[in-house]
N, C-alpha and C positions, 0 to 999 in steps of 0.2 A: 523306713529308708527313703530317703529319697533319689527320683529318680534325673537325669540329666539328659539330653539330645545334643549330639553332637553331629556339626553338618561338616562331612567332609567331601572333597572332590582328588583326582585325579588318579592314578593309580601306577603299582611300582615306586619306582623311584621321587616322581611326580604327586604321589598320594600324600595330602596331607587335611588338617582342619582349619575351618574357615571360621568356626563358631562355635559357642555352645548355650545351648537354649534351657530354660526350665521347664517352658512346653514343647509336645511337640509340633502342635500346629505352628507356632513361631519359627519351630526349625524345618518344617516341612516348605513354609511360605519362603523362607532363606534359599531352600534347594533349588525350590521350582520358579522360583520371580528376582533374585537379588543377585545370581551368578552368571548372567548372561544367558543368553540363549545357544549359544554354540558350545557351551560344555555339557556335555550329556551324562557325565560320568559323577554327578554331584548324588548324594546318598546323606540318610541319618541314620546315627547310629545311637542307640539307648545305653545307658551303662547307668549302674547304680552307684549313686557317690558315697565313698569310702564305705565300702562295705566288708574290710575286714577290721573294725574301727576296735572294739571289743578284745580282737586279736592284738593289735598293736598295744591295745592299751593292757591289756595281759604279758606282753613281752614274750607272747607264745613264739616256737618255731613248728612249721613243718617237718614232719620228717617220718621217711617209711622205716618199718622195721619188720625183715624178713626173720620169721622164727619158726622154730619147730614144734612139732606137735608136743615133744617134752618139755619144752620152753629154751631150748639152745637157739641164743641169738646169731645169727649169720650173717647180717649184714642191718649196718642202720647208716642211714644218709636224709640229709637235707630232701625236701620236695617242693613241688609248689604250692601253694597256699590254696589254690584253685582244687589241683589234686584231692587235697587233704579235704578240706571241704566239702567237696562232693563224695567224694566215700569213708566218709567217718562212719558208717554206718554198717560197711562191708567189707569184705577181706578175701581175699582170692588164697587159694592153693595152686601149688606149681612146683614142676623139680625143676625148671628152667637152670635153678643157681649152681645147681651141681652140673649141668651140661658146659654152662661157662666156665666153671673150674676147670673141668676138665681139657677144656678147649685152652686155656689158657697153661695150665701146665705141659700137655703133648704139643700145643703149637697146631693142632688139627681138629676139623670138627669130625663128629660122630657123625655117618649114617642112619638114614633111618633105622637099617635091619639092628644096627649095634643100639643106638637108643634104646629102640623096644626090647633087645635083649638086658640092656642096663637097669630099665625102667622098675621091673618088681623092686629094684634092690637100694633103688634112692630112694631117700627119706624125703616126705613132700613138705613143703614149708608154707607158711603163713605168711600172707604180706598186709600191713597192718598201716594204715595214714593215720598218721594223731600228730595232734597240737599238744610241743610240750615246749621245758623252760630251753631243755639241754637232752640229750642223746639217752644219760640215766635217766630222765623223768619219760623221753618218751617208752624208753624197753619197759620200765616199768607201768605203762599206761598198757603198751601192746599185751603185755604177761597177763594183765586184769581182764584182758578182753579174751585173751587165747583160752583161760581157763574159762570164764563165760560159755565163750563158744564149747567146750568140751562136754563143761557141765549142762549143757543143754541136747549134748550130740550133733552137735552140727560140723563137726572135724572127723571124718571117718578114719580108721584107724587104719594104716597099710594104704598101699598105692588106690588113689579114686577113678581109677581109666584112663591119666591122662595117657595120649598115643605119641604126644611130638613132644618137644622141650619147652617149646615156648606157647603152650596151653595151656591157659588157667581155666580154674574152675572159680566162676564170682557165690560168695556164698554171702546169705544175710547176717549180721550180727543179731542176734536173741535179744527182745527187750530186756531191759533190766539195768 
């Protein structure tokens, strides 16, 4: 990949880029000798150029998919690219999605005391980031992964401790 320096200055509304360097001593020499001496607030930033290139040229999408340890999907949506990215490799458990239902059908949240009494009795789900074409290719990339993890034991069977709604527990995906 290659990498790119971008020299930017001002910030807020005022923040913008002045430049972009191939090295960074060029953009560094940009910040500190070419913008004046009275703007202090000049910065480089690094970013790697197009580096979902592979992605696009695959016509992938982002997209989470929350499923269950039987493999009932509960919800699948668009993500960012960034997201997906960094945790293709892992997947959290969480009854968060059933607190939101729930809060969204009575119009009320739950209490701590009522969660914890609720808690044995949700089913915990899997949230799963993959690169697919469309929504069926990704349920069926998460399903591949859900039973991976199973078949390895890495999905424990029944409530894992969680105590509040919105705890996850990050777990590793099993090579393979």
């Amino acid at each position: 990949m290659t990498t790119i320096y971008i020299v930017t200055e001002g910030s807020y509304s005022d923040y913008h880029i002045c430049a972009v360097y191939d090295t960074k001593e060029a953009a560094e020499y940009h910040a500190k000798h070419l913008l004046g001496r009275w703007r202090n607030d000049a910065g480089v930033e690094e970013y790697e150029l197009n580096p979902h290139r592979q992605t696009i040229a695959d016509r992938l999408k982002p997209f989470m998919v929350e499923m269950g340890r039987d493999g009932t999907t509960y919800r699948v949506q668009h993500a960012a690219v960034d997201d997906v990215v960094g945790a293709k490799d892992c997947f959290s458990l969480s009854s968060g999605l059933y607190v939101e239902r729930v809060h969204e059908a009575s119009g009320c949240w739950l209490t701590n005391d009522e969660w914890r009494s609720l808690a044995e009795q949700l089913p915990v789900t899997g949230t799963f980031h993959v690169l697919a074409m469309d929504e069926q290719h990704a349920v069926k990339i998460a399903n591949e992964r859900r039973a991976r993890v199973i078949a390895e034991n890495g999905w424990p069977e029944g409530f894992p401790g969680l105590t509040d709604p919105w705890q996850t527990v990050p777990m590793e995906l099993p090579n393979g």
